[in-house]
C-alpha positions as CSV (number, residue, x, y, z in Angstrom):
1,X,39.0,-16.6,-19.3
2,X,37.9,-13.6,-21.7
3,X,34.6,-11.8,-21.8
4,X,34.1,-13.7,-24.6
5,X,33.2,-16.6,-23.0
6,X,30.3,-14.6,-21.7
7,X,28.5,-14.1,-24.8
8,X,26.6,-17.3,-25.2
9,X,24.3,-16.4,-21.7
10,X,20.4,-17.2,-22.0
11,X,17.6,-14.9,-22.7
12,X,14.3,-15.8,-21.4
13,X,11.1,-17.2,-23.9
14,X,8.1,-15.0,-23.0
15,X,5.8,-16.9,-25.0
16,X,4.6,-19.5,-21.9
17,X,2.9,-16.0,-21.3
18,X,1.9,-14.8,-24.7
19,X,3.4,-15.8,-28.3
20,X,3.8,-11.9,-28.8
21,X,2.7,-8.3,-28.3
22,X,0.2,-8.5,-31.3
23,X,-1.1,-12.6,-31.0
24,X,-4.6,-13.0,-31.2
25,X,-4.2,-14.7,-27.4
26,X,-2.6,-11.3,-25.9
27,X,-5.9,-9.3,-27.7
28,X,-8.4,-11.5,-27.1
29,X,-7.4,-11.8,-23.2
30,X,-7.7,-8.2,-23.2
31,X,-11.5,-7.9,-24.7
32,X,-11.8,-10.7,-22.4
33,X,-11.2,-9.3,-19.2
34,X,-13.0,-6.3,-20.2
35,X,-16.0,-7.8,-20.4
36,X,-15.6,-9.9,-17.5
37,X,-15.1,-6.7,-15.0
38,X,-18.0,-5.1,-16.6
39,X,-20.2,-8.6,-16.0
40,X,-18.8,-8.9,-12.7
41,X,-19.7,-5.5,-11.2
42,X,-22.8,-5.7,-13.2
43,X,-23.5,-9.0,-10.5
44,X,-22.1,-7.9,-7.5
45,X,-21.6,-4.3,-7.3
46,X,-23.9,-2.6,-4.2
47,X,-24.8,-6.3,-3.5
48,X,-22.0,-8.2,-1.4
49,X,-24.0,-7.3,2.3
50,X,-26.9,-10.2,1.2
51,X,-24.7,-12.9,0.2
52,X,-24.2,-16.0,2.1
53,X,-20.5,-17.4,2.8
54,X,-21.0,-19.5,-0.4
55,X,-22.0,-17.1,-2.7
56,X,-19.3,-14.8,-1.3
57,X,-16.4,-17.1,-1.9
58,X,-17.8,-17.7,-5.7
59,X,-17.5,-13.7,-5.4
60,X,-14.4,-14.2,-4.3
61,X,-13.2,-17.0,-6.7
62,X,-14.5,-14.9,-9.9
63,X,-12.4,-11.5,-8.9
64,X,-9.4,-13.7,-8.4
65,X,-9.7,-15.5,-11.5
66,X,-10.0,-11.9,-13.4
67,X,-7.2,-11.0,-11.2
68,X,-5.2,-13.2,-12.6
69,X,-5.9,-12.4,-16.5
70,X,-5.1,-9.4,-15.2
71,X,-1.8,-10.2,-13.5
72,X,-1.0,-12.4,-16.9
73,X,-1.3,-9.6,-19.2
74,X,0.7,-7.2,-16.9
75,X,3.5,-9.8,-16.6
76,X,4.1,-10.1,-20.1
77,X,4.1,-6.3,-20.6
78,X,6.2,-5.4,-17.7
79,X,8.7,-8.5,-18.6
80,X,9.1,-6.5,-22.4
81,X,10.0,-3.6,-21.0
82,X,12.2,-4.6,-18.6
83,X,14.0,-6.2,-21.5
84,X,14.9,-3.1,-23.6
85,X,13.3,-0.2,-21.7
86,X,14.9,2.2,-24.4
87,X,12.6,1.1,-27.3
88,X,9.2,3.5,-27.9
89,X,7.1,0.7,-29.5
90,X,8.1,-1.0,-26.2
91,X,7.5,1.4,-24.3
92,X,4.4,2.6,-25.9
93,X,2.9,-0.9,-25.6
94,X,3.7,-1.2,-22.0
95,X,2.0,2.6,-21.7
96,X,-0.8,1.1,-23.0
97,X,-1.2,-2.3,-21.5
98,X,-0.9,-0.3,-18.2
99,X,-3.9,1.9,-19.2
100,X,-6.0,-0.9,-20.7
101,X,-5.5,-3.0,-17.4
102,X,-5.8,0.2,-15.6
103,X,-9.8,0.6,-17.0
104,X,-10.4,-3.0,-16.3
105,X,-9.4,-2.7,-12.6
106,X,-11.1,0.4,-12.3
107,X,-14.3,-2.0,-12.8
108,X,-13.3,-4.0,-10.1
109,X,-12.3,-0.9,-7.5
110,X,-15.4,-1.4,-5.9
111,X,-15.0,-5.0,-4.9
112,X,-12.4,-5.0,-1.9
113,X,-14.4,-1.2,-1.0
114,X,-17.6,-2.9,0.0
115,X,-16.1,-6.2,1.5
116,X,-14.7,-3.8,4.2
117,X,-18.5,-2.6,5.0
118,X,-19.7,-6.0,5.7
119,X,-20.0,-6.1,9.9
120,X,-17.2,-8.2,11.5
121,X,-19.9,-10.5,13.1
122,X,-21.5,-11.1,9.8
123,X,-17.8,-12.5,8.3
124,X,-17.1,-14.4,11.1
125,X,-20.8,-16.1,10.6
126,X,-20.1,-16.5,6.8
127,X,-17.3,-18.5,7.5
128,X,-19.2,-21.4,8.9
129,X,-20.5,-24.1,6.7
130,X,-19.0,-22.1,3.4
131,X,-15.6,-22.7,0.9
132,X,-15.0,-19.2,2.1
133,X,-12.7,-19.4,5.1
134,X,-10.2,-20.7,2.1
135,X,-9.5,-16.5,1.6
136,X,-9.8,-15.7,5.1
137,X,-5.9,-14.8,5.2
138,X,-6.8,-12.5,1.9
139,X,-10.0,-11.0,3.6
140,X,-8.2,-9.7,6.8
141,X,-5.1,-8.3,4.9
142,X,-7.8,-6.3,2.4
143,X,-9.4,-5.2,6.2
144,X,-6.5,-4.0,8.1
145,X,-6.6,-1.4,5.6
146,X,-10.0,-0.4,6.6
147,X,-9.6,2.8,8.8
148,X,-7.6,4.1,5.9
149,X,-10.0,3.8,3.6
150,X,-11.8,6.8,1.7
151,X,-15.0,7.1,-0.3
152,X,-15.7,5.0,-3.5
153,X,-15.1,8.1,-5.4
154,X,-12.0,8.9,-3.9
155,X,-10.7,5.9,-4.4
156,X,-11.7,5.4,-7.6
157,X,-10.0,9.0,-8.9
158,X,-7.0,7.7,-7.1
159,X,-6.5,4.6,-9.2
160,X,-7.5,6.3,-12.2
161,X,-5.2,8.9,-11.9
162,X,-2.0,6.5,-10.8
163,X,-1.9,5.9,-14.5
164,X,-0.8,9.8,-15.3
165,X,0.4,10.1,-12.0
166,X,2.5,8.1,-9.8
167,X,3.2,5.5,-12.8
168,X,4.2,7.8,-15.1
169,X,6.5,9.4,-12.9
170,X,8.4,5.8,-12.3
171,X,8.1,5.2,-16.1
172,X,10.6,8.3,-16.5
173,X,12.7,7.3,-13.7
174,X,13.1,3.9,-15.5
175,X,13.5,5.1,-18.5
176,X,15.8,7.7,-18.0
177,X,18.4,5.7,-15.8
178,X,18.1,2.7,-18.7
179,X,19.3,5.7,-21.4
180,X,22.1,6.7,-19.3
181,X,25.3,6.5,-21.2
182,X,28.9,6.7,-19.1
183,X,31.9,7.4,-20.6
184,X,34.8,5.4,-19.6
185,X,38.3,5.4,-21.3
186,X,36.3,6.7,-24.9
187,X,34.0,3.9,-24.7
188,X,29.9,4.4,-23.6
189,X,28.9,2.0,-21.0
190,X,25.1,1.3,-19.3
191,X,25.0,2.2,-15.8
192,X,24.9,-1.5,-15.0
193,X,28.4,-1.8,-16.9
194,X,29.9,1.1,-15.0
195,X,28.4,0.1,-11.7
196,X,29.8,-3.6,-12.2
197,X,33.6,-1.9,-12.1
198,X,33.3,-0.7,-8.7
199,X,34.1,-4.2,-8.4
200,X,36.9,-3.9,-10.6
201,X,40.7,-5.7,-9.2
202,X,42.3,-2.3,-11.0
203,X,41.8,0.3,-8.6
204,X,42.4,3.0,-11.5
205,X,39.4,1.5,-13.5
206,X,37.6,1.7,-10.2
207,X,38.1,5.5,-9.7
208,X,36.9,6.3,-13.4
209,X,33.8,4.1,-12.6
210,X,33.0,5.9,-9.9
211,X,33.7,9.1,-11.0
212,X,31.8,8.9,-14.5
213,X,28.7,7.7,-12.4
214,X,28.5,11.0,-10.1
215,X,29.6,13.0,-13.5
216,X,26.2,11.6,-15.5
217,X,24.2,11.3,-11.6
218,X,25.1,15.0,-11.0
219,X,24.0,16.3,-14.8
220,X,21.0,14.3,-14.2
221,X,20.0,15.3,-10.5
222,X,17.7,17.6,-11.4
223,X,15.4,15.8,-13.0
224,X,15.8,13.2,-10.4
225,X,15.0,15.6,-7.7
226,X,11.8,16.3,-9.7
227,X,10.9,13.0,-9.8
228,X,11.5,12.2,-6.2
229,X,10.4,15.4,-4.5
230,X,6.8,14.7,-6.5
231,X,6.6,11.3,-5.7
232,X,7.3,12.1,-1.9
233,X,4.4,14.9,-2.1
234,X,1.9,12.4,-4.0
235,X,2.1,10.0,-1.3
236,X,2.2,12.6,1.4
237,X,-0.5,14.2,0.4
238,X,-2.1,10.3,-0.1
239,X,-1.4,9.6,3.2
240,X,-2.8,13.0,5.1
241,X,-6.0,11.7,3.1
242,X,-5.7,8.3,4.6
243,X,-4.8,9.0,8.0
244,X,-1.7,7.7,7.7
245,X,0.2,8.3,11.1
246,X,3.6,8.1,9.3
247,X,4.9,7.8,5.6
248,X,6.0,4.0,6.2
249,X,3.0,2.9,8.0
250,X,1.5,1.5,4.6
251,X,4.1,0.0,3.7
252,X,4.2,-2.1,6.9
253,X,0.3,-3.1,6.6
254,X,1.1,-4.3,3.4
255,X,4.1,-6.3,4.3
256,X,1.6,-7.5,7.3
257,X,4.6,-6.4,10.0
258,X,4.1,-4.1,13.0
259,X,5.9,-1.1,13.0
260,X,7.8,-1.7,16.4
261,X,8.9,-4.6,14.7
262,X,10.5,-2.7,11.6
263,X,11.9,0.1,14.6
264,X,13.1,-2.6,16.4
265,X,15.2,-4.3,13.1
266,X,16.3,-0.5,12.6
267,X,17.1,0.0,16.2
268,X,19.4,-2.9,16.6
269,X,21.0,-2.4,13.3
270,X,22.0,1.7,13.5
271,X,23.3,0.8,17.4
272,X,25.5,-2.0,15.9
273,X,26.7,0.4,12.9
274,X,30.2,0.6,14.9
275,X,30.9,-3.2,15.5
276,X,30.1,-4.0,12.3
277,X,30.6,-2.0,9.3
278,X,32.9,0.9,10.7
279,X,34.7,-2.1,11.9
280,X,35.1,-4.0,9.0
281,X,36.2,-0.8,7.0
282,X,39.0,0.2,9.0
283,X,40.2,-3.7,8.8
284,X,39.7,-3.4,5.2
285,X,41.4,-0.3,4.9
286,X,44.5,-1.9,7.0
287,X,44.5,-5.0,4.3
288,X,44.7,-2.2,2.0
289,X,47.6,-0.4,3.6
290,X,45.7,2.6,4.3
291,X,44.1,4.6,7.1
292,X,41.2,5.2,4.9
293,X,39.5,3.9,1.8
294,X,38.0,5.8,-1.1
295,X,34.0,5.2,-1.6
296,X,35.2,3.3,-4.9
297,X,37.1,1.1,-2.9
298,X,34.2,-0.7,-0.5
299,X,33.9,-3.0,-2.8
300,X,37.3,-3.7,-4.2
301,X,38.3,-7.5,-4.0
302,X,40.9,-7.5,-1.6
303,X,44.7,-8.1,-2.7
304,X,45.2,-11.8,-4.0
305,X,41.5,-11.8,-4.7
306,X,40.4,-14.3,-7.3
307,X,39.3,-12.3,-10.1
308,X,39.1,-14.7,-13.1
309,X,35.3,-14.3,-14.5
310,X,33.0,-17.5,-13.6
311,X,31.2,-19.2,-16.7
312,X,27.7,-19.5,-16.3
313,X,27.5,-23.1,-16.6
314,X,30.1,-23.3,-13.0
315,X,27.4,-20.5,-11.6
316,X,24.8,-22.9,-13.0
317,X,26.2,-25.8,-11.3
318,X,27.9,-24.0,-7.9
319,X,24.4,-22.9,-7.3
320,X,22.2,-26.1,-8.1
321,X,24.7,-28.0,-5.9
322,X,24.7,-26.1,-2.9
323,X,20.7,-26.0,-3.3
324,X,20.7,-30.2,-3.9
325,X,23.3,-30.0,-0.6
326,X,20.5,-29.0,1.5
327,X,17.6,-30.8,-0.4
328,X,17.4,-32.6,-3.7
329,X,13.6,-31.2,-4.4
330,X,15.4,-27.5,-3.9
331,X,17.6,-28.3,-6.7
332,X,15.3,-30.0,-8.8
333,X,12.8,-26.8,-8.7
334,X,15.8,-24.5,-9.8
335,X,16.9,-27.0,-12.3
336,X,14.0,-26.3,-14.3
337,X,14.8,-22.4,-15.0
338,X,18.2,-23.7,-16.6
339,X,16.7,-26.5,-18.6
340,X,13.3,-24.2,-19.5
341,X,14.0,-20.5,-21.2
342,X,12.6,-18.6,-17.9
343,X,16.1,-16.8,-17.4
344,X,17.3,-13.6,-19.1
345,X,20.8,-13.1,-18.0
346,X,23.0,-11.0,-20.4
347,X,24.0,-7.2,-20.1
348,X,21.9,-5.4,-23.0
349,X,21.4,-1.9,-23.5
350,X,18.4,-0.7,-22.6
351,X,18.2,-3.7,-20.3
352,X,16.6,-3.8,-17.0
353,X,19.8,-2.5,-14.2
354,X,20.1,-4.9,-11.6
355,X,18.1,-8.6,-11.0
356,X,14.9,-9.8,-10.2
357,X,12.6,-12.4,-10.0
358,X,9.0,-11.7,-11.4
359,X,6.2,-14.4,-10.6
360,X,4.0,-14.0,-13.2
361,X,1.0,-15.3,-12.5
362,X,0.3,-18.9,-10.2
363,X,-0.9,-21.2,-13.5
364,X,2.4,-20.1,-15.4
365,X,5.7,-19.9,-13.8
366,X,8.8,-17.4,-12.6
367,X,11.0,-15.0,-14.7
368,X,14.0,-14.0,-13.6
369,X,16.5,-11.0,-15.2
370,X,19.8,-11.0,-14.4
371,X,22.7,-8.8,-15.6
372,X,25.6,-11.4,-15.7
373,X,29.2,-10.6,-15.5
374,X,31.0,-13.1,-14.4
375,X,32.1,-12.3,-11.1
376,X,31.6,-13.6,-8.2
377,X,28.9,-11.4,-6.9
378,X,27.0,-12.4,-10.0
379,X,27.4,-16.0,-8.6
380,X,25.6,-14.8,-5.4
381,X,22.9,-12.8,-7.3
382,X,21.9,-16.0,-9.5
383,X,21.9,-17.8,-5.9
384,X,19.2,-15.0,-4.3
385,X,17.1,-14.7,-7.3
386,X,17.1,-18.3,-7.9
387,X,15.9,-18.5,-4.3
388,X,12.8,-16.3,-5.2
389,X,12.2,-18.1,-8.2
390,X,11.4,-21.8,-6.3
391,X,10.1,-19.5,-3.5
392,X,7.6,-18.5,-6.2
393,X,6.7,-21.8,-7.7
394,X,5.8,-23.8,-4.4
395,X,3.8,-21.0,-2.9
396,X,1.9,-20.4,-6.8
397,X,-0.8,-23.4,-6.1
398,X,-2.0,-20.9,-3.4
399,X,-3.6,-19.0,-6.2
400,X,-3.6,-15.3,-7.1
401,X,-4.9,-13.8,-4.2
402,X,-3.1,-15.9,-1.8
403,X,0.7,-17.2,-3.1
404,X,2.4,-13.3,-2.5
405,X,4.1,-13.6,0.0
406,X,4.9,-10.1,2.2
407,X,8.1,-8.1,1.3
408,X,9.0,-9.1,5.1
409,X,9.4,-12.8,4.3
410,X,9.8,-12.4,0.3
411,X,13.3,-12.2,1.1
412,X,13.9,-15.1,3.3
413,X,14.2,-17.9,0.4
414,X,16.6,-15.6,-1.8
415,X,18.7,-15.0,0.9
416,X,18.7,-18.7,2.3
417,X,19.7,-19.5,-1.1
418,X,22.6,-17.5,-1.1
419,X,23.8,-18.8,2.5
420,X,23.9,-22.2,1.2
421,X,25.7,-21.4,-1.8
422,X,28.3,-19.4,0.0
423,X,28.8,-22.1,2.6
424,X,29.5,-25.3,0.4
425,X,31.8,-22.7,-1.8
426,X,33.6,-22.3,1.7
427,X,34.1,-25.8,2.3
428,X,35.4,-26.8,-0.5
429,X,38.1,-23.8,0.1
430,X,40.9,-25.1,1.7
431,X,43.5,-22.5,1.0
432,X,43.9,-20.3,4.2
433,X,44.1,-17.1,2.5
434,X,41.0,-18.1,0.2
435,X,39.4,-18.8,2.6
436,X,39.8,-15.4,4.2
437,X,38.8,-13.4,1.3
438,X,35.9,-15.5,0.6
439,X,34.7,-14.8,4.6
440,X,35.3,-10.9,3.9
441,X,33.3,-10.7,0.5
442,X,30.6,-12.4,2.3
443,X,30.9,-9.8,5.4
444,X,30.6,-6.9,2.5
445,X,27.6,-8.7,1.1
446,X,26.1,-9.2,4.5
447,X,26.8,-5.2,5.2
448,X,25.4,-4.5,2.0
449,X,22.1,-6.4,2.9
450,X,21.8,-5.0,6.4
451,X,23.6,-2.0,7.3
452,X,23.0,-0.4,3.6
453,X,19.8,-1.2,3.4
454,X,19.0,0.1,7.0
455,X,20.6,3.4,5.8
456,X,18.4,3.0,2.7
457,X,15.7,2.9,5.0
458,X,17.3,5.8,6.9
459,X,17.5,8.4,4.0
460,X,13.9,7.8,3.4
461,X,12.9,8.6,6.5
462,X,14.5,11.5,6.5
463,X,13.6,12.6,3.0
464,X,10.0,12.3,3.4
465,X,10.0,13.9,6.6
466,X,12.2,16.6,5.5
467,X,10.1,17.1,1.8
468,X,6.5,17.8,4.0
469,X,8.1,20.8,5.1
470,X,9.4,22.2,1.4
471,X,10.7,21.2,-1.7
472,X,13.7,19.3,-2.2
473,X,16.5,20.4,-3.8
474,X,20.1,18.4,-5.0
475,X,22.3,19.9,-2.7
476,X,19.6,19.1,0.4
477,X,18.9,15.4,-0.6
478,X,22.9,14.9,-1.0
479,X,23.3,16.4,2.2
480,X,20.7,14.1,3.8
481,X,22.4,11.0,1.7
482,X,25.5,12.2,2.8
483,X,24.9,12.4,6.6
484,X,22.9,8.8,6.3
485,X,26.2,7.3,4.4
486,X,28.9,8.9,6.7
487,X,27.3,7.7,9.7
488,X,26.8,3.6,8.2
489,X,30.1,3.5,7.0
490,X,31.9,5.4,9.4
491,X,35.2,7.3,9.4
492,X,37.3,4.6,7.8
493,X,35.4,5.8,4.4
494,X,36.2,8.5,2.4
495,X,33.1,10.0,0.6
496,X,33.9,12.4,-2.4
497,X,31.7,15.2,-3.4
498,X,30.4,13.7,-6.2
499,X,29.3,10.6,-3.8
500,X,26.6,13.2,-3.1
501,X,24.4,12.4,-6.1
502,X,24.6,8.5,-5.6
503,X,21.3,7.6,-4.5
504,X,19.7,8.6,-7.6
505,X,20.6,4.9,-9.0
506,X,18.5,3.3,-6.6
507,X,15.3,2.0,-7.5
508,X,13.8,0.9,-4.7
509,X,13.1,4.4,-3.7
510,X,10.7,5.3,-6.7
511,X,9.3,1.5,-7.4
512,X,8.4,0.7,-3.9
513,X,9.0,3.5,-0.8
514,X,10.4,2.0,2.3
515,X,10.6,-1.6,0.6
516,X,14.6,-1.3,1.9
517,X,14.3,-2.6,5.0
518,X,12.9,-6.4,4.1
519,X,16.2,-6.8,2.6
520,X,17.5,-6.4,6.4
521,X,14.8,-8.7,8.0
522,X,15.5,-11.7,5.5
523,X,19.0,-11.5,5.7
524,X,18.7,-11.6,9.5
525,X,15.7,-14.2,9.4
526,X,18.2,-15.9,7.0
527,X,21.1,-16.2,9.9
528,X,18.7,-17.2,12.6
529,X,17.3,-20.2,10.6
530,X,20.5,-21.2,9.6
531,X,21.7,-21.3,12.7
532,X,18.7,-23.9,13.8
533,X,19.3,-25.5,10.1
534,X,23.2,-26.1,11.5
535,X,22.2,-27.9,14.8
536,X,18.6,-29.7,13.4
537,X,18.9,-33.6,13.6
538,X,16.3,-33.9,11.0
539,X,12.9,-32.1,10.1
540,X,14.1,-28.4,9.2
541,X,14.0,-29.0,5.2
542,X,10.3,-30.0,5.7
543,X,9.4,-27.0,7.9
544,X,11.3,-25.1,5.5
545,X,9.2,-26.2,2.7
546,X,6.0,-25.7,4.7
547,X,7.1,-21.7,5.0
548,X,7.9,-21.5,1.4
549,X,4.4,-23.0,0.2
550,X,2.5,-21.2,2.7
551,X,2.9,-18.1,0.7
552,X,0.6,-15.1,2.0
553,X,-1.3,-17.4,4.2
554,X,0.6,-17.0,7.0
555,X,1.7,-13.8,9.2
556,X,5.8,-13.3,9.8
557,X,4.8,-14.9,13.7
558,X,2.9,-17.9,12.4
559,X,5.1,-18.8,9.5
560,X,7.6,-18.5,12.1
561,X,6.9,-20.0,15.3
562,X,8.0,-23.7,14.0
563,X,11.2,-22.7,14.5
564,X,11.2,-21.3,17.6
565,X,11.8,-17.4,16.0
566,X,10.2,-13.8,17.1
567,X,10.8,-11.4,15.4
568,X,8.9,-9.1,17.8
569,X,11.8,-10.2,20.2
570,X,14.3,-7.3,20.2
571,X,17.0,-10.3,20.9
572,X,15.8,-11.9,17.7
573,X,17.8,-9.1,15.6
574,X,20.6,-9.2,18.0
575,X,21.0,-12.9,17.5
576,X,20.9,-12.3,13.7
577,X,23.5,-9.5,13.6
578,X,25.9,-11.6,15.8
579,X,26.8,-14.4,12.9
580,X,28.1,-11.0,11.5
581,X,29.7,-10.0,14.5
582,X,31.4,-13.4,14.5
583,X,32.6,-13.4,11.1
584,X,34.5,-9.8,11.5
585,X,35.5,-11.4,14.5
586,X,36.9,-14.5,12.8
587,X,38.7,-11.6,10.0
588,X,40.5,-10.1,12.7
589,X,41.7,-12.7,14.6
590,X,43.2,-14.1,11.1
C-alpha cells in the first residue's frame, strides 16, 4: 500500500461550534458574554457572604453557564489554530479571542475569590435544604486552593497579565515549533513528518531523521531556552507569591492528588528503571545484533516487523471492534466521531504536532486532532484519543464546572482504550514471531508511557529547581536532559550529542508543567483495572461506566475504591509495573 492511499483522511467540521470566525453567532456570543460578566458582578460582586444555599447555587448556576459561552468560544478559537498554527489571520484571531475572553473572565475573577471567604460552617449550613450540594465537588476543589490565595488585586493583575505573559510565551513556542522546516534527502518536512521516521523500517532514513531534528533543535535552542527559562521564573516567582512549598504542588491540587502519591508513582518507577527499560534495551539491542543501540533506533520496528501502512478505515474498524469487544455502548459512542466530522486526522503543514482530544464544551461534543501515518502506532494513538473522546461525552452531562475530569484520571479511558485494542489485535495473531514483535512494540509503548514520562517528570524537577538558582542556558538544560535520559534508558542506549537539544519538542513542558506524570498513573491505573477486568464474572463494564460519567465529581480514592484500587498504596504502582515486568519477561523467555 502507497501513501497515497492516505490522502482521502477526514478533517473535522467546526461549525457544531460556530459556522465561522466572522458569523453573526461567534460575534454576538461574544457581546453576549460581555454583558453577562458585567451583569453578573454587578449582582453578586461583594455580596455572596448574605446569600442562602439557594441563591448561592443560582450564583453558582449563572457563572457556570457564562463559563460555558466562555469555554464555547475558546474551543472554536483554539480548535483553528491548532489547525494551521502558521497562518497570521489565524493566529491573530486566536490572539484576540484570547484577549476578548480574557476581559470577560476578568469580570468574573472575583467570583471563586470571595466564595473562599465564606466560613466553613456557613457552607456546610448552606448545603441543607438547597440545589447547592449539586457543586459541592466544584466548591471544595476552588477551596483547597485557599491558603494560596492572594488579594483581589493580585489576582486580578495576574490574570490580566497571563494574556502578555505566560500565553504569549506558549503562543511562540507553538508557533515556532509548527514553522519548523527539516530537511531530509532535499525535501522540507514538518517536525511531525521527521519525528514519524524515527519509526522508519530503513535504519538509514532513521539516522537522517534524527539527525535533521537535533540540526533544526540545536539552531533553535536559544530561543527555546528563552522561552523555557522565563516561563520557569514566571511561575517561580508565582509560586514564592503563593506559598507554594514546591513547583509541582499546584499542579497536584489541581489534579486533586496528594503529592506522596505522585512521589510514590515516581519512586516505584525510577527504582524499577533497571528491570524494565535498561532491560528491554539491551534485549532489543541483542535482536538487533548489537551491544548497543543508537538513540534513533528505540523505536525501530524490530527485524521482520510488519511495516505495510494501515488504512484508516482497518484503524477505524481495529479500534471500534476491540471497543464493541468489551462493550457494545463503548463502541457505539466512538462510532459516532467516524460517522459525524468531529475528527481531523491528516498531516498538514502548520498543523497541530502530535494528538489530542479537546472537549469543547458539555452541550456540544469532542474534537479530536490526529496526525495520521499509517503505522501502527498511529493505530494505538486513534485508540487513546478515541478513549478521551467517549471519556469526554459521558462525563459532559456533568456540566461545565463539573465533567473535567483531573489530569490523574484524564488518562485512564485513553489508555484503557488502547489495552483493549492491543489485546484483541494479539489474539487474533497467531504467528509466533508476530506475536513477539507485537508484545515488544507494546513493551516500547508501555516504556514510553511510564518510564519516559517519569523522566519527563524528572527533567522538570530538576530544571525548575536548578533555574531558581540562575538562568538557564542550552548547554545546562542538555546536560540536565542528558543525565535524566542516560539514567531511564540505561547503558544499552547510545545518546549522540545532538540528542542534547531533544526536549525542546516537547509540549507538555510549556502548555502544562508537571502534566507528565498522569501519563504514568493512567497507564498503571490502566494495568491494574485490567487485571480485575480479566478475572470479573460480570459487573466491571458498569463500574467502568460509572468512573467514566462521574467526571470531576469524584476524587482518584472514591472513583476508585469499586474496584478494590489505592493508589496511596505504594504496592498499587508495583502491581502496575509488574504486567510490564511480565511482558519483558515473556520477550526473554521467547
Amino acid at each position: 500500500m502507497t501513501k497515497a492511499a492516505l490522502a482521502n483522511l477526514p478533517e473535522w467540521d467546526l461549525s457544531d461550534l460556530y459556522p465561522s470566525r466572522t458569523s453573526p453567532e461567534l460575534l454576538e456570543d461574544l457581546e453576549t458574554v460581555a454583558q453577562d460578566a458585567k451583569a453578573f458582578a454587578a449582582q453578586y460582586k461583594g455580596k455572596l457572604l448574605g446569600l442562602d444555599g439557594q441563591g448561592l447555587y443560582l450564583a453558582i448556576s449563572k457563572f457556570e453557564e457564562i463559563g460555558e459561552m466562555e469555554g464555547r468560544i475558546m474551543s472554536y478559537a483554539y480548535l483553528v489554530y491548532a489547525g494551521n498554527m502558521s497562518d497570521p489571520d489565524i493566529a491573530k484571531f486566536f490572539q484576540t479571542m484570547q484577549e476578548k475572553i480574557s476581559a470577560t473572565s476578568t469580570d468574573l475573577l472575583f467570583f471563586t475569590l470571595e466564595l473562599n471567604r465564606i466560613g466553613e460552617e456557613k457552607l456546610q449550613g448552606m448545603y441543607e435544604g438547597s440545589s447547592l450540594k449539586k457543586y459541592e465537588p466544584w466548591l471544595n476543589n476552588v477551596r483547597a486552593l485557599k491558603p494560596y490565595q492572594l488579594s483581589d488585586e493580585v489576582e486580578k493583575l495576574l490574570h490580566e497579565k497571563e494574556i502578555s505573559g505566560r500565553s504569549a510565551w506558549v503562543r511562540l513556542f507553538d508557533e515556532t515549533m509548527a514553522g519548523l522546516k527539516f530537511e531530509l534527502d532535499g525535501e522540507e518536512l514538518a517536525s511531525q513528518q521527521v519525528l514519524h521516521l524515527l519509526s522508519s523500517p530503513n535504519a538509514e532514513l532513521r539516522k537522517k531523521a534524527a539527525k535533521s531534528l537535533g540540526k533544526v533543535f540545536g539552531q533553535n535552542a536559544r530561543l527555546f531556552s528563552l522561552i523555557t527559562n522565563t516561563l520557569a521564573k514566571d511561575k517561580a516567582i508565582e509560586d514564592d507569591w503563593r506559598g507554594a512549598p514546591e513547583p509541582a504542588a499546584m499542579r497536584h491540587l489541581a489534579n486533586q492528588v496528594e503529592p506522596e502519591v505522585v512521589n510514590a508513582l515516581s519512586k516505584a518507577v525510577q527504582d524499577a528503571y533497571p528491570e524494565l527499560s535498561h532491560r528491554y534495551y539491551a534485549l532489543k539491542a541483542k535482536w538487533m545484533g548489537q551491544e548497543k543501540i543508537d538513540y534513533w533506533d528505540r523505536n525501530a520496528p524490530l527485524p521482520a516487523a510488519d511495516d505495510r501502512l494501515i488504512p484508516w478505515e482497518e484503524a477505524r474498524d481495529t479500534v471500534l471492534e476491540a471497543y464493541g469487544r468489551f462493550s457494545p455502548e463503548l463502541s457505539k459512542l466512538g462510532q459516532q466521531f467516524f460517522e459525524k466530522p468531529w475528527i481531523d486526522a491528516a498531516v498538514r503543514p502548520g498543523k497541530s504536532p502530535g494528538a489530542f482530544a479537546h472537549p469543547t464544551v458539555s452541550d456540544v461534543h469532542p474534537y479530536l486532532l490526529l496526525n495520521y501515518q499509517g503505522n501502527i502506532r498511529d493505530v494505538m494513538t486513534l485508540a487513546h484519543e478515541l478513549g478521551h473522546g467517549v471519556h469526554q461525552l459521558l462525563a459532559a452531562p456533568q456540566g461545565g464546572l463539573l465533567a473535567n475530569t483531573p489530569l490523574t484520571l484524564a488518562e485512564t479511558a485513553s489508555v484503557f482504550g488502547e489495552q483493549l485494542t492491543f489485546r484483541a489485535m494479539l489474539e487474533k495473531q497467531t504467528d509466533p514471531e508476530k506475536r513477539r514483535i507485537m508484545l515488544a512494540g507494546k513493551v516500547e509503548d508501555m516504556l514510553n508511557t511510564v518510564v519516559r514520562q517519569i523522566a519527563f517528570y524528572e527533567f522538570e524537577r530538576r530544571l525548575h529547581a536548578a533555574r531558581r538558582e540562575e538562568e538557564l542556558s542550552p548547554d545546562q538544560i542538555g546536560k540536565i536532559w542528558m543525565d535524566v535520559q542516560t539514567e531511564s534508558l540505561g547503558p544499552a542506549i547510545r545518546l549522540h550529542d545532538e540528542y542534547q537539544y531533544f526536549w525542546c519538542y516537547i509540549p507538555h513542558f510549556i502548555h502544562s508543567p508537571f502534566y507528565v506524570y498522569a501519563y504514568a498513573f493512567g497507564d498503571c491505573l490502566v494495568n491494574a483495572l485490567y487485571a480485575i477486568y480479566q478475572e470479573a464474572e460480570s459487573g466491571f463494564q458498569e463500574k467502568y461506566f460509572d468512573m467514566l460519567k462521574a467526571g470531576g465529581t469524584l476524587r482518584h480514592k472514591e472513583l476508585l475504591a469499586p474496584f478494590n484500587l489505592d493508589a496511596s498504596d505504594p504496592a498499587f504502582w508495583s502491581k502496575g509495573l509488574g504486567v510490564i515486568k511480565g511482558f519483558i519477561d515473556e520477550l526473554e523467555a521467547v
